[in-house]
VEXDREN-282408 format. One record per residue (C-alpha): x, y, z; residue number from 0; residue in one letter. Coordinates in Angstrom, 3 decimals. Example, Ala and Ser with C-alpha at 12.3 -4.5 7.8 and 13.67 -1.06 7.14 Angstrom:
// residues 2
<site><px>12.300</px><py>-4.500</py><pz>7.800</pz><seq>0</seq><type>A</type></site>
<site><px>13.670</px><py>-1.060</py><pz>7.140</pz><seq>1</seq><type>S</type></site>
***
This chain:
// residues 259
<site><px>0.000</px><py>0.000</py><pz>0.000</pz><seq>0</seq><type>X</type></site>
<site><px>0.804</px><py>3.970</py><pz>-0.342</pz><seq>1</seq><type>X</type></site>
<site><px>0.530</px><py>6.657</py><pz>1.863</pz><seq>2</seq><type>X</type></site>
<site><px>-2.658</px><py>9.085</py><pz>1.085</pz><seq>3</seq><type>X</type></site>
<site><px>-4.400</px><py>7.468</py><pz>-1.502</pz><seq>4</seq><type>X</type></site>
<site><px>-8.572</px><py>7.228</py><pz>-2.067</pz><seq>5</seq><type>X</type></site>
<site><px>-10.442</px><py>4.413</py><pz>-4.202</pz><seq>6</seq><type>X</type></site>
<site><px>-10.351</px><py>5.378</py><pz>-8.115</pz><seq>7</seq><type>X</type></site>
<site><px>-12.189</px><py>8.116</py><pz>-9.194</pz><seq>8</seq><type>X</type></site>
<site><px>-12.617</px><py>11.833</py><pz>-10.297</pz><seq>9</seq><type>X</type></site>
<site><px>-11.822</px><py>14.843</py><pz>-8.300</pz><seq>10</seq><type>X</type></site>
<site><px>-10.523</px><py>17.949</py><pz>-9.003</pz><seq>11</seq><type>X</type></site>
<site><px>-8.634</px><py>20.431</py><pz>-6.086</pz><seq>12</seq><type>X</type></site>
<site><px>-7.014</px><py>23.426</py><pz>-6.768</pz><seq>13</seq><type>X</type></site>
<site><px>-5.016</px><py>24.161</py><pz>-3.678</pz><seq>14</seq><type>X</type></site>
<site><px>-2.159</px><py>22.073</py><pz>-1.803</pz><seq>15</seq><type>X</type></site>
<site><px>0.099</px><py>22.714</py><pz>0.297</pz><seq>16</seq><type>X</type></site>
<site><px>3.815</px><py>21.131</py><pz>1.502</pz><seq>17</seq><type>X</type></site>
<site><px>4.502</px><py>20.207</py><pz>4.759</pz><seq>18</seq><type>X</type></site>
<site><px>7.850</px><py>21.068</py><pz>5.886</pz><seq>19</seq><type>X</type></site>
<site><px>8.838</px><py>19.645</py><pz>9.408</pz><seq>20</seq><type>X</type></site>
<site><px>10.790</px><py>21.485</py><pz>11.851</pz><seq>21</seq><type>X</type></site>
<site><px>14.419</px><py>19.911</py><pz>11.228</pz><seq>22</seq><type>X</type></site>
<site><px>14.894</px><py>17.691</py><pz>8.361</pz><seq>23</seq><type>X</type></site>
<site><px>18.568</px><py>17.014</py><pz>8.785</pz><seq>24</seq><type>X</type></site>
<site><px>17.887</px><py>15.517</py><pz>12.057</pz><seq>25</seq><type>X</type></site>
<site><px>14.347</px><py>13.627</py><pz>12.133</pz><seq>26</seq><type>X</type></site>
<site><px>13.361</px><py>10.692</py><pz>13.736</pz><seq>27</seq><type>X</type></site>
<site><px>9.326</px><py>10.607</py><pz>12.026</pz><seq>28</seq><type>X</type></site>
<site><px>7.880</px><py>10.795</py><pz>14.977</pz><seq>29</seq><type>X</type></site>
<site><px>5.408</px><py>14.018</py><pz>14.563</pz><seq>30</seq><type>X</type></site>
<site><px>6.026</px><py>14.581</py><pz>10.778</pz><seq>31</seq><type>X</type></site>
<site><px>8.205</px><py>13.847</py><pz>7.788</pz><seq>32</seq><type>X</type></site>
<site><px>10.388</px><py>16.215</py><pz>8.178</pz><seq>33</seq><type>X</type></site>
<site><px>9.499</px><py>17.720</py><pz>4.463</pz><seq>34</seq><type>X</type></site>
<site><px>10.666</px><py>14.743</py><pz>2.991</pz><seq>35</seq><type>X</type></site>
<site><px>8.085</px><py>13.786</py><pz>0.193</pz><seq>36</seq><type>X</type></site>
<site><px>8.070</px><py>11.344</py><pz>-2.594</pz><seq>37</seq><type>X</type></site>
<site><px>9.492</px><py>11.672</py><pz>-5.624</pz><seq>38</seq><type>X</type></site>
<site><px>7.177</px><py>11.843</py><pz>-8.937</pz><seq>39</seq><type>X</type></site>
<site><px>9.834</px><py>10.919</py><pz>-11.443</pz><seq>40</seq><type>X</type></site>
<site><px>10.083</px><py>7.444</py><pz>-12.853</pz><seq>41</seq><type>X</type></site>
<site><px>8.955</px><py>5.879</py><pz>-9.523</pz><seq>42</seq><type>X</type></site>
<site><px>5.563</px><py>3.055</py><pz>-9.060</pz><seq>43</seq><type>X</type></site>
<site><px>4.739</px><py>3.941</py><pz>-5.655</pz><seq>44</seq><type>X</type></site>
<site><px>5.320</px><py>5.940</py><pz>-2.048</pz><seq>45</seq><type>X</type></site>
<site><px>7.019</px><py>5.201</py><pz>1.300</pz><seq>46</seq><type>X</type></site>
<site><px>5.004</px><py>5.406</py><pz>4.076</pz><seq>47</seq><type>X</type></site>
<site><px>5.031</px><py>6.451</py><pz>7.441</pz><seq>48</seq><type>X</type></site>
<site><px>4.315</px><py>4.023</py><pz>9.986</pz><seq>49</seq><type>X</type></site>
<site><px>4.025</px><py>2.654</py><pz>13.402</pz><seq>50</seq><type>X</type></site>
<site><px>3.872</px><py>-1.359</py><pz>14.301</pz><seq>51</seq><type>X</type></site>
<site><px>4.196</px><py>-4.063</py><pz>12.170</pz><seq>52</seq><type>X</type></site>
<site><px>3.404</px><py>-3.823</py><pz>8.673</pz><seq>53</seq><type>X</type></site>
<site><px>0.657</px><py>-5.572</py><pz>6.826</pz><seq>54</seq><type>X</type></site>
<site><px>3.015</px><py>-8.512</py><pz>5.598</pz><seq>55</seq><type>X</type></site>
<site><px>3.801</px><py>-11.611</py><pz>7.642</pz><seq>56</seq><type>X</type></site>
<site><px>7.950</px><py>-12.032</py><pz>8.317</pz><seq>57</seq><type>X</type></site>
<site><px>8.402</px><py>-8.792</py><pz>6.911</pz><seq>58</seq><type>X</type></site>
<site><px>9.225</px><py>-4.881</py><pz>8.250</pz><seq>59</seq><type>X</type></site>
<site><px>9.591</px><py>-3.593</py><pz>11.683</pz><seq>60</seq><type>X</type></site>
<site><px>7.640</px><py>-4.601</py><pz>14.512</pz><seq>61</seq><type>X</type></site>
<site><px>8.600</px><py>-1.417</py><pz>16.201</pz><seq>62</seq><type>X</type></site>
<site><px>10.784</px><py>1.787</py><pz>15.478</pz><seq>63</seq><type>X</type></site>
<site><px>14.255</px><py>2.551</py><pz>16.274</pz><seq>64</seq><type>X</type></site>
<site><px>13.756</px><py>5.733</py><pz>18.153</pz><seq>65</seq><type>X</type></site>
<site><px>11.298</px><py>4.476</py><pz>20.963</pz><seq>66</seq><type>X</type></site>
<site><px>11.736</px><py>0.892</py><pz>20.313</pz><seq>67</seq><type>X</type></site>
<site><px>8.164</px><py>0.515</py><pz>20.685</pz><seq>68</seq><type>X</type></site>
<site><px>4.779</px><py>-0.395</py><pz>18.427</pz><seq>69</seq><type>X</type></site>
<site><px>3.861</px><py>3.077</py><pz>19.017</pz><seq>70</seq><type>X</type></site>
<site><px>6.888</px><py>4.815</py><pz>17.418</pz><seq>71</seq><type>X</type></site>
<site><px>7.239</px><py>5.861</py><pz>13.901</pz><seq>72</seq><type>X</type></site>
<site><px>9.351</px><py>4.978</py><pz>11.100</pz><seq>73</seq><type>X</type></site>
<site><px>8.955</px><py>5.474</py><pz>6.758</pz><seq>74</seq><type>X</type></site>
<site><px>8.801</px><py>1.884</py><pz>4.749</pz><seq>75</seq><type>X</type></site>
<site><px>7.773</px><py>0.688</py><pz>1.495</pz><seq>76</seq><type>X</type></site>
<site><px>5.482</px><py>-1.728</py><pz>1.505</pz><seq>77</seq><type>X</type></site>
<site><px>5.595</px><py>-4.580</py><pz>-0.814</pz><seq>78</seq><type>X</type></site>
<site><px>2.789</px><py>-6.316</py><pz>-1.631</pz><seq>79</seq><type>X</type></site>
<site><px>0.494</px><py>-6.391</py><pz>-4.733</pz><seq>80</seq><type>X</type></site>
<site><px>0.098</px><py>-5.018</py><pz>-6.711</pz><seq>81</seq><type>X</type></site>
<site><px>3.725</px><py>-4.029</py><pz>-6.909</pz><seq>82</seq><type>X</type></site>
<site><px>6.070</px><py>-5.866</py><pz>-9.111</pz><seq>83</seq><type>X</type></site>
<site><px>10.195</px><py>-6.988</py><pz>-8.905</pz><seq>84</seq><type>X</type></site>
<site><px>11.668</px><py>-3.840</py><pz>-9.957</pz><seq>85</seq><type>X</type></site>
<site><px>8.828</px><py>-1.170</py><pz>-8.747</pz><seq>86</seq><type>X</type></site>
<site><px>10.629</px><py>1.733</py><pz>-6.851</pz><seq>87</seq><type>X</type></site>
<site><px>9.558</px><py>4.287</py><pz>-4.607</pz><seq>88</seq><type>X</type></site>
<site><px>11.850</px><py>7.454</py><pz>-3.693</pz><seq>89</seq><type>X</type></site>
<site><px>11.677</px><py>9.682</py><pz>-0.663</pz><seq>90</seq><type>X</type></site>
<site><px>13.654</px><py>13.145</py><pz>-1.228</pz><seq>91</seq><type>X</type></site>
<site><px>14.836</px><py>15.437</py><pz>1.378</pz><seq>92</seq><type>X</type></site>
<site><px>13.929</px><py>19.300</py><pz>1.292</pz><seq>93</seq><type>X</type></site>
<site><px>17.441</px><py>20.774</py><pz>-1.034</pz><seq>94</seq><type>X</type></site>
<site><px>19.956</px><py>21.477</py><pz>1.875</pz><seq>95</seq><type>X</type></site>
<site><px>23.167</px><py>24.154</py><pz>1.827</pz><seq>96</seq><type>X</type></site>
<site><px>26.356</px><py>23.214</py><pz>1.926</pz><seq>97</seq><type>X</type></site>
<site><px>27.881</px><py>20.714</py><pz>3.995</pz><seq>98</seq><type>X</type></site>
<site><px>31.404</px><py>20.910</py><pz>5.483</pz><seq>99</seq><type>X</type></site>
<site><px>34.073</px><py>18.835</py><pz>4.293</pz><seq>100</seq><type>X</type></site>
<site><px>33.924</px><py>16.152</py><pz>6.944</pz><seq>101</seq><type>X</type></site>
<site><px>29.710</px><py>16.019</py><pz>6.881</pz><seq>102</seq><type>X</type></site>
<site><px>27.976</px><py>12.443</py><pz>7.223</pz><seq>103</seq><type>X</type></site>
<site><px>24.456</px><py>11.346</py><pz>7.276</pz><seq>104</seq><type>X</type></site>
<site><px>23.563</px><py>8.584</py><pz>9.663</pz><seq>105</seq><type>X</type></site>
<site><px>20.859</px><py>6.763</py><pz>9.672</pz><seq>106</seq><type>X</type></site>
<site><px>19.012</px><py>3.239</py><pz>10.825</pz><seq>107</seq><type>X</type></site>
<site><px>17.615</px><py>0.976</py><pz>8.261</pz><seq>108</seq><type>X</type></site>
<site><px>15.292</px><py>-2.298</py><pz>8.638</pz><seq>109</seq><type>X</type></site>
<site><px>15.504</px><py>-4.902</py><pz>5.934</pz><seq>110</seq><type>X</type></site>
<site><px>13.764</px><py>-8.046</py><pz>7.219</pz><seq>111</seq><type>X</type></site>
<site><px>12.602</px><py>-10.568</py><pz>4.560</pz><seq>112</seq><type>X</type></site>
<site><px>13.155</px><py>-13.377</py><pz>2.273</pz><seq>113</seq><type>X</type></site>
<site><px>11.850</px><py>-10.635</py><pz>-0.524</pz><seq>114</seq><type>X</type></site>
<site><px>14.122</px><py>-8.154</py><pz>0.214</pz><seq>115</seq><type>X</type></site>
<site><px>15.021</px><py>-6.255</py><pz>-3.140</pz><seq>116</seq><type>X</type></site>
<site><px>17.354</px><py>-3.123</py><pz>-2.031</pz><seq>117</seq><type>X</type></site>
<site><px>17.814</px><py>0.291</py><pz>-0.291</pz><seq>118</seq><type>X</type></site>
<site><px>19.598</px><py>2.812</py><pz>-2.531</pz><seq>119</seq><type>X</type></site>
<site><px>20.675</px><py>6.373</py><pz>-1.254</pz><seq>120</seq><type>X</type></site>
<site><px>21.693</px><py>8.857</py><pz>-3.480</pz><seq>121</seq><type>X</type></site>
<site><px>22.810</px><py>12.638</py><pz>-3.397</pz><seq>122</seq><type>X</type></site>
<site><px>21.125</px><py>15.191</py><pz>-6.241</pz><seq>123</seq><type>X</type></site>
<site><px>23.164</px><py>18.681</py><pz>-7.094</pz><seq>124</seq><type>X</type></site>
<site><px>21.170</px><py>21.811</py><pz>-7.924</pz><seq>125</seq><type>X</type></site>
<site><px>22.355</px><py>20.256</py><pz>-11.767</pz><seq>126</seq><type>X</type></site>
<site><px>20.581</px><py>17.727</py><pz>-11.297</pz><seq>127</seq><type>X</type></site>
<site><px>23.427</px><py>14.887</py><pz>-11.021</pz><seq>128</seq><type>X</type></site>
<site><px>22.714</px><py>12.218</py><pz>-9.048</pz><seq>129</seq><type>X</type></site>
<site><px>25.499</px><py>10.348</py><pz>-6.783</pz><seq>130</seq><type>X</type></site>
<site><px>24.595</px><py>6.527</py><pz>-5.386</pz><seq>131</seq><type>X</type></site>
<site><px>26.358</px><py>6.699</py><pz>-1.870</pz><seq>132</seq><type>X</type></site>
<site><px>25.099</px><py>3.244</py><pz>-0.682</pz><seq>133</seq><type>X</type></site>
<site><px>23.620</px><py>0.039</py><pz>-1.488</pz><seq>134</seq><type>X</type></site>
<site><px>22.103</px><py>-2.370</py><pz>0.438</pz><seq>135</seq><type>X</type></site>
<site><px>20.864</px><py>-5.712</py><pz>-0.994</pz><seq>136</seq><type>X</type></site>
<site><px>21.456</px><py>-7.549</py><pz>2.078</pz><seq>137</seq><type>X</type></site>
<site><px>18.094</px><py>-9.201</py><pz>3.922</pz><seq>138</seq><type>X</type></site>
<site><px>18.461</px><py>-10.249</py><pz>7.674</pz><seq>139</seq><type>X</type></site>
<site><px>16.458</px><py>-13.093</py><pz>9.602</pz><seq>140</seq><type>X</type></site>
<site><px>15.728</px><py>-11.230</py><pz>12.498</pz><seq>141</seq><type>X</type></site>
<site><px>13.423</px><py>-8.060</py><pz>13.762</pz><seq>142</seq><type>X</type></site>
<site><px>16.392</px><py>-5.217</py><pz>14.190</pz><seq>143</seq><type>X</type></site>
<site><px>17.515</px><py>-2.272</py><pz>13.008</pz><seq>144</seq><type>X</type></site>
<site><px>20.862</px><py>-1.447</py><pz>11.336</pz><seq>145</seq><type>X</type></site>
<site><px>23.099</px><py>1.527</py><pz>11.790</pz><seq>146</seq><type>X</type></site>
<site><px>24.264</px><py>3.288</py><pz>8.221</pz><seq>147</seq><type>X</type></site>
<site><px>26.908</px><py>5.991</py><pz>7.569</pz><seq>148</seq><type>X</type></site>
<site><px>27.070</px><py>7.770</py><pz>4.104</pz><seq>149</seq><type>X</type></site>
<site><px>29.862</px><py>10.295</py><pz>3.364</pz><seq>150</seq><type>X</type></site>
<site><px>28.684</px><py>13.517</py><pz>1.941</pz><seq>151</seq><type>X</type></site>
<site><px>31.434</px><py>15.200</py><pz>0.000</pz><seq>152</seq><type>X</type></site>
<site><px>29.604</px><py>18.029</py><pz>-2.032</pz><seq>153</seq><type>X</type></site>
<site><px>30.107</px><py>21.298</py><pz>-2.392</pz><seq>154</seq><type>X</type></site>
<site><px>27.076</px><py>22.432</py><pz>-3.857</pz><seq>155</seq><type>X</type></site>
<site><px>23.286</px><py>22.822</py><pz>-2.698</pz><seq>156</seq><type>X</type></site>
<site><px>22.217</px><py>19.196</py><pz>-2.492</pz><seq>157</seq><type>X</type></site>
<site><px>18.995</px><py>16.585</py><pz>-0.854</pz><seq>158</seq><type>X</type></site>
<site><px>19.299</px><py>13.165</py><pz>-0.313</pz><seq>159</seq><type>X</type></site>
<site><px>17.242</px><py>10.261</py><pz>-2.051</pz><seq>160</seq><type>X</type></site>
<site><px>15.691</px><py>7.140</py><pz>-0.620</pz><seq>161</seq><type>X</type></site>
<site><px>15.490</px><py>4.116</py><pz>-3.225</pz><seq>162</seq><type>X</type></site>
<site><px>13.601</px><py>1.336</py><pz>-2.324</pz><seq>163</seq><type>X</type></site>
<site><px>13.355</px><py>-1.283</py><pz>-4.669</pz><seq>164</seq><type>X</type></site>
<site><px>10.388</px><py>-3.929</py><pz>-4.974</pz><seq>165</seq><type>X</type></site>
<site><px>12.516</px><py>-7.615</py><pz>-4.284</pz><seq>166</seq><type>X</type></site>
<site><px>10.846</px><py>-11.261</py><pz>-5.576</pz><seq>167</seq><type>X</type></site>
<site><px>7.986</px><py>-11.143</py><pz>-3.611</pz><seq>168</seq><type>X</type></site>
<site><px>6.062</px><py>-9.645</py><pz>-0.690</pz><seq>169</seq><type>X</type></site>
<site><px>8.163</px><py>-10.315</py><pz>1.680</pz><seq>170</seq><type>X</type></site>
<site><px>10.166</px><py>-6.907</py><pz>0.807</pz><seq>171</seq><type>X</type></site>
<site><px>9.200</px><py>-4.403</py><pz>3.198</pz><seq>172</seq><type>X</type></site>
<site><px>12.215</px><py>-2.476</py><pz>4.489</pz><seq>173</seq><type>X</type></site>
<site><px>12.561</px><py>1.104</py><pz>6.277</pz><seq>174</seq><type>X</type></site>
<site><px>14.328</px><py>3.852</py><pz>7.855</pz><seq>175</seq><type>X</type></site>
<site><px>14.595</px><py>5.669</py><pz>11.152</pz><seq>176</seq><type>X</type></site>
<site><px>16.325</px><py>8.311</py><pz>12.927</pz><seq>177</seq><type>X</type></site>
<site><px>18.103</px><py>10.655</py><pz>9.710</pz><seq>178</seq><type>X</type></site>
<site><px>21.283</px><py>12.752</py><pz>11.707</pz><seq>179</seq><type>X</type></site>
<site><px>23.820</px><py>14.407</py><pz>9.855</pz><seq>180</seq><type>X</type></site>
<site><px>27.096</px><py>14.916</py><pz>11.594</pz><seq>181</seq><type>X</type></site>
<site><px>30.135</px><py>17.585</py><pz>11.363</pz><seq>182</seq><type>X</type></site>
<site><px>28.807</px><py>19.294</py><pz>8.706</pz><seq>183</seq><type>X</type></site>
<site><px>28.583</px><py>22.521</py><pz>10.169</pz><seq>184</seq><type>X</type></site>
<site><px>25.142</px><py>24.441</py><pz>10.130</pz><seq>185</seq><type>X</type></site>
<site><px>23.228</px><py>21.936</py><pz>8.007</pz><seq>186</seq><type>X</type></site>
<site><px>19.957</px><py>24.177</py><pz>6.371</pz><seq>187</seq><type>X</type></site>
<site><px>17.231</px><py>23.887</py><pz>4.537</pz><seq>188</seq><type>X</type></site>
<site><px>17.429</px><py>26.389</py><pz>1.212</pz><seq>189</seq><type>X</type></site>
<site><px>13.979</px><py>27.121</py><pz>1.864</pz><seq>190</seq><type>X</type></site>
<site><px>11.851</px><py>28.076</py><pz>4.910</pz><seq>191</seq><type>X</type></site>
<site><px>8.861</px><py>26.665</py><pz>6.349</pz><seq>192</seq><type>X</type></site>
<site><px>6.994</px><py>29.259</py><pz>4.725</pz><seq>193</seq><type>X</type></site>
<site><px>8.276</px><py>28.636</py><pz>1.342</pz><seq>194</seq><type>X</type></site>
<site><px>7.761</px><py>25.837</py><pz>-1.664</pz><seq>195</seq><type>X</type></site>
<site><px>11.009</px><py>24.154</py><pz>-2.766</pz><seq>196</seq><type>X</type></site>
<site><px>11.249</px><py>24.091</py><pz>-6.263</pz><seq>197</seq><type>X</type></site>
<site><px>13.395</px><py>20.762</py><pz>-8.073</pz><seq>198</seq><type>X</type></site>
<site><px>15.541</px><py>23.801</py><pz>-9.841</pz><seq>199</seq><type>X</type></site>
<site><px>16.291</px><py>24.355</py><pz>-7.003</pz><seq>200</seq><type>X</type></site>
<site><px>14.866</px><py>27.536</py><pz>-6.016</pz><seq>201</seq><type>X</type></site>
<site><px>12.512</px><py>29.051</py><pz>-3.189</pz><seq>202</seq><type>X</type></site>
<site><px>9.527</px><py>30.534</py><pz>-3.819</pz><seq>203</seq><type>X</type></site>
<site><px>6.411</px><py>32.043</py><pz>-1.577</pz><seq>204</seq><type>X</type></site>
<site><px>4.463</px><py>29.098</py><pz>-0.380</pz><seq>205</seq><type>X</type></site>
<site><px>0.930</px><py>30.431</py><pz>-1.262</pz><seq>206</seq><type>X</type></site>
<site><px>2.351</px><py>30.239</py><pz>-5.288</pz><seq>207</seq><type>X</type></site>
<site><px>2.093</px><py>26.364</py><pz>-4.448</pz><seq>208</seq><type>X</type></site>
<site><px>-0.976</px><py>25.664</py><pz>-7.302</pz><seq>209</seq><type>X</type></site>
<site><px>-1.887</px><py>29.036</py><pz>-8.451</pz><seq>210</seq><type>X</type></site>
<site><px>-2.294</px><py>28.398</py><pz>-11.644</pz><seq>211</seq><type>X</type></site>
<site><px>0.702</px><py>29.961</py><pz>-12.218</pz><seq>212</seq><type>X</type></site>
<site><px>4.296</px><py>28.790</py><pz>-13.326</pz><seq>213</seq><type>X</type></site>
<site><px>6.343</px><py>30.160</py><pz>-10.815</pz><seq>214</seq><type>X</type></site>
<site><px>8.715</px><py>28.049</py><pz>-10.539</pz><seq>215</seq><type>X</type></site>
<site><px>11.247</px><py>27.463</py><pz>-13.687</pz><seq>216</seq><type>X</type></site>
<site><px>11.001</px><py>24.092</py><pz>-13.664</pz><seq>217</seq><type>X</type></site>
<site><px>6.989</px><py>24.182</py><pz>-13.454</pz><seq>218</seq><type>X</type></site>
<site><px>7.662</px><py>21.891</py><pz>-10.234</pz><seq>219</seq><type>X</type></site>
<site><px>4.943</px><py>24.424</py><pz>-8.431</pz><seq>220</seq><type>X</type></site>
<site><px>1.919</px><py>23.782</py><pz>-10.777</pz><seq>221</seq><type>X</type></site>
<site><px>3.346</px><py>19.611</py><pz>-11.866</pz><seq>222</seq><type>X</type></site>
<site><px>0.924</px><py>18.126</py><pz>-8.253</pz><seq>223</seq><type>X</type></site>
<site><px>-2.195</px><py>20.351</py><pz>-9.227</pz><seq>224</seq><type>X</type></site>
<site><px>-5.783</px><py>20.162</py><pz>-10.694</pz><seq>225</seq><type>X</type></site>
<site><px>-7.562</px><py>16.794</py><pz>-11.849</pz><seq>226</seq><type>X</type></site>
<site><px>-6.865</px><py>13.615</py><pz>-10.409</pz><seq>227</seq><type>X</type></site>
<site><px>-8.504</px><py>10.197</py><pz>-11.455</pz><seq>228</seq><type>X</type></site>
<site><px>-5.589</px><py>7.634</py><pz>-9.126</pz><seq>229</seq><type>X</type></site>
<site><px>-4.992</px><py>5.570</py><pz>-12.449</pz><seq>230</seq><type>X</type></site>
<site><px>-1.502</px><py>6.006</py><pz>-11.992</pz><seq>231</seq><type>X</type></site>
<site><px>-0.364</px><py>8.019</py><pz>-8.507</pz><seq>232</seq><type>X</type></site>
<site><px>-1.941</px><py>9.735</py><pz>-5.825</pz><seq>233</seq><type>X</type></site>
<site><px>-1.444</px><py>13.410</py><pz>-7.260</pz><seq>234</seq><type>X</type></site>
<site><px>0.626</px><py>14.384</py><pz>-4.554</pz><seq>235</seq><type>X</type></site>
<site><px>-1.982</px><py>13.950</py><pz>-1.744</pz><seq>236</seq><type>X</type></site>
<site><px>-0.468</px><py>13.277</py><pz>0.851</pz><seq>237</seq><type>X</type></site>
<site><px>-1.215</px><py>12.078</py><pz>4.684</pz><seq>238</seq><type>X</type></site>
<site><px>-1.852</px><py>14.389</py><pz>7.132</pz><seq>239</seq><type>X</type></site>
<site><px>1.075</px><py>13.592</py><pz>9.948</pz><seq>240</seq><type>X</type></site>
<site><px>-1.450</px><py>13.787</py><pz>13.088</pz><seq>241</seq><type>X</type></site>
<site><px>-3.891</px><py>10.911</py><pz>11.663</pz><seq>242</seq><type>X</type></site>
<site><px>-4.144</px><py>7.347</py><pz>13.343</pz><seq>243</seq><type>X</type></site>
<site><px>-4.041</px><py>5.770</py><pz>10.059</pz><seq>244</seq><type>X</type></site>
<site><px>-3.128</px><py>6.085</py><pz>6.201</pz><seq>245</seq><type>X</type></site>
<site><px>-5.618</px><py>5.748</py><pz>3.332</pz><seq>246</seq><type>X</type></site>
<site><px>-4.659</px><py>3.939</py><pz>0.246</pz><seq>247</seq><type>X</type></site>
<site><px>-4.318</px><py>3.354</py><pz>-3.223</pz><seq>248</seq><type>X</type></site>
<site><px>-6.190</px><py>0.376</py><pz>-4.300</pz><seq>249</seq><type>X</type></site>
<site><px>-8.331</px><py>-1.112</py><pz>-7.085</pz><seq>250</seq><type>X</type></site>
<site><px>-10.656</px><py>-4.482</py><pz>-6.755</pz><seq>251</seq><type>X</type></site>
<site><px>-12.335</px><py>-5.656</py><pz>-4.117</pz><seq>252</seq><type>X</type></site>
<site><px>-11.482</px><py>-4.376</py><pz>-0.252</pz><seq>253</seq><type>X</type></site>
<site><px>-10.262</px><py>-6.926</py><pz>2.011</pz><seq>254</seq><type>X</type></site>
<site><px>-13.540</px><py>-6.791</py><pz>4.013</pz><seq>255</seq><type>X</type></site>
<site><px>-17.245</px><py>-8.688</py><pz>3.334</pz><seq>256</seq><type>X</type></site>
<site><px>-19.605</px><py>-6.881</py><pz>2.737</pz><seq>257</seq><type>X</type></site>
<site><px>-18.312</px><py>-3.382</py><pz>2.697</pz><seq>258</seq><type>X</type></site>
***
């Protein structure tokens, strides 16, 4: 399953809005994501944010690494149909300034399953460029977490990307917890709360967000607005961090009788 998501059909908005937590280069998804949001481009579905077990048996976190309890949060991609070996979902960072020369990002990841397929993290330059600092292919038998460390050696205005790649079956679900980065001076978002991130990158006011207006160079403003039908993506809806539960993507039959 997805993050926000509604049954198929037609409906048409004309305002959204980005959330941007309080400190993305330190977040632990426990009241928000941060402002890290999924990526549009060449991806088949979302990460998640989640607390508990997943939906799959022998698969994901039972608990988070922060409070190392069911009631803690965490991001994951879940696995199950109707994705396919080979789907990917991508969680971006807001574009951070530059780091210093000794800057690392930690983080823990969870990658429980006979179906595991892999956890890619990347870095992406204002250019565009794209730099794969780590992959992880590597399942484990047993409910824990694993500590990561990734290098950051760029110079330039970057965000980080979260691959995670659909493995051989459903048994595929892996995550992440607790994002820190480390020596690399003041670490900053290019943007403010009260500003929309373009891709370019570039900031702009926060109420241009879907004003029928190109504001940003790159269109990346106007590219989640207007009609939606869910045939192939949610849109850019997105979950609202203070909910008990997510709604999802889905076409067929529910899982319940009668309802």
């Amino acid at each position: 399953s997805s993050g926000i998501n509604a049954e198929y059909g037609d409906l048409k908005f004309v305002d959204c809005r980005v959330d941007i937590g309080d400190d993305p280069a330190s977040c632990d998804f426990e009241t928000s994501k941060c402002g890290y949001v999924d990526s549009t481009d060449n991806t088949s579905f979302t990460w998640t944010r989640h607390s508990g077990s997943t939906a799959s048996f022998n698969t994901g976190p039972s608990k988070d690494h922060t409070t190392g309890t069911a009631k803690g949060y965490y991001m994951y991609i879940e696995t199950s149909a109707p994705r396919v070996e080979g789907d990917t979902a991508i969680l971006m960072s807001t574009w951070f300034n530059v780091t210093g020369p000794q800057c690392t990002m930690r983080f823990y990841s969870h990658m429980m399953g006979d179906g595991i397929g892999a956890l890619n993290v990347y870095s992406q330059t204002a250019d565009g460029k794209r730099t794969k600092l780590l992959n992880l292919t590597e399942a484990t038998s047993t409910d824990t977490w694993k500590a990561q460390t990734v290098p950051l050696t760029t110079s330039d205005k970057f965000r980080i990307l979260f691959e995670g790649v659909r493995g051989n079956d459903y048994t595929g679900d892996l995550a992440i917890d607790d994002i820190h980065f480390e020596k690399c001076g003041e670490v900053t978002p290019l943007c403010s709360s009260d500003q929309f991130t373009c891709n370019t990158p570039e900031c702009i006011p926060l109420s241009y967000q879907c004003n029928f207006y190109d504001d940003c160079r790159d269109k990346s403003d106007e590219a989640l607005c207007g009609t939606c039908d869910f045939e192939t993506g949610i849109c850019g809806w997105r979950e609202d961090d203070t909910a008990h539960f997510d709604w999802v993507r889905h076409h067929g039959s529910t899982a319940s009788v009668y309802t």
